[in-house]
C-alpha positions as CSV (number, residue, x, y, z in Angstrom):
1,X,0.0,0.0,0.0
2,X,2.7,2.2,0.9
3,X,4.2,2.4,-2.7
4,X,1.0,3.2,-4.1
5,X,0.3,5.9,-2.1
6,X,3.7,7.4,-2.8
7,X,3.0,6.7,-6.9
8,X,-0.3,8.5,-6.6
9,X,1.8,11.4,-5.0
10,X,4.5,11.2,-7.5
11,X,2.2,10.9,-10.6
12,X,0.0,14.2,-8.7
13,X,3.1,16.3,-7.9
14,X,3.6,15.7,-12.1
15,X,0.7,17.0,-13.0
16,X,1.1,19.5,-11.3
17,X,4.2,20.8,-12.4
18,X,3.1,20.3,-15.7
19,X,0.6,22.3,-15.1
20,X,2.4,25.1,-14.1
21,X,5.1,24.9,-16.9
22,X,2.2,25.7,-19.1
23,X,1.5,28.7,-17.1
24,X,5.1,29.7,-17.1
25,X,5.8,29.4,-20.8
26,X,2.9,30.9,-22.1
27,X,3.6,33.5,-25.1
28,X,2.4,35.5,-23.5
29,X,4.1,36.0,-19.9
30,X,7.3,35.4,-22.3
31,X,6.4,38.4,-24.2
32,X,5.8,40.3,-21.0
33,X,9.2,39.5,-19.7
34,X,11.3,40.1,-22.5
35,X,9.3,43.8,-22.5
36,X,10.4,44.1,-18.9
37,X,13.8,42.8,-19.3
38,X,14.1,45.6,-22.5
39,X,13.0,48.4,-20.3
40,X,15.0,47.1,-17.3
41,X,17.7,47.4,-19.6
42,X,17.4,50.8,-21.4
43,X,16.7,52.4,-17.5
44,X,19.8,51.3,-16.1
45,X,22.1,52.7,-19.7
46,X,20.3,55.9,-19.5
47,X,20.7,56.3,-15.7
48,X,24.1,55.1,-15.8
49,X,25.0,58.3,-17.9
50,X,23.3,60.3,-15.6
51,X,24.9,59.1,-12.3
52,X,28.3,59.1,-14.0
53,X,27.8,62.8,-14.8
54,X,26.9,63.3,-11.2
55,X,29.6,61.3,-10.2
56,X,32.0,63.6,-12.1
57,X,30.4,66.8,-11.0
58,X,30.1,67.1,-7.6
59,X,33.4,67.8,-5.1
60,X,34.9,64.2,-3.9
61,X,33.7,63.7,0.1
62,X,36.1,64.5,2.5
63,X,38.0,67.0,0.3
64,X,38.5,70.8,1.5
65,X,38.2,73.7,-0.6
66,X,41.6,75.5,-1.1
């Protein structure tokens, strides 16, 4: 009986994450996330010019004015 029971669990666990791989591939989500992932990207480059500017522009910490 044991094994059975443990088979049933196995074979419902499958299913299961079956089930969600559907979920997780779907075109459509994938679409989504490459959008996100393209916007994640293009924010960070165009911030990155702006904090290096700042970066650049503003006295070093710690320094004294001569």
């Amino acid at each position: 009986m044991p094994n059975e029971q443990i088979r049933n669990q196995l074979a419902s666990i499958s299913r299961a994450l079956y089930a969600s791989m559907e979920i997780i591939n779907d075109k459509s989500n994938r679409e989504r996330n490459d959008n996100l992932r393209l916007e994640i990207a293009q924010t960070y480059y165009r911030d990155e010019l702006h904090s290096k500017k700042r970066v650049f522009t503003e006295p070093k910490k710690g320094s004294y004015p001569r």
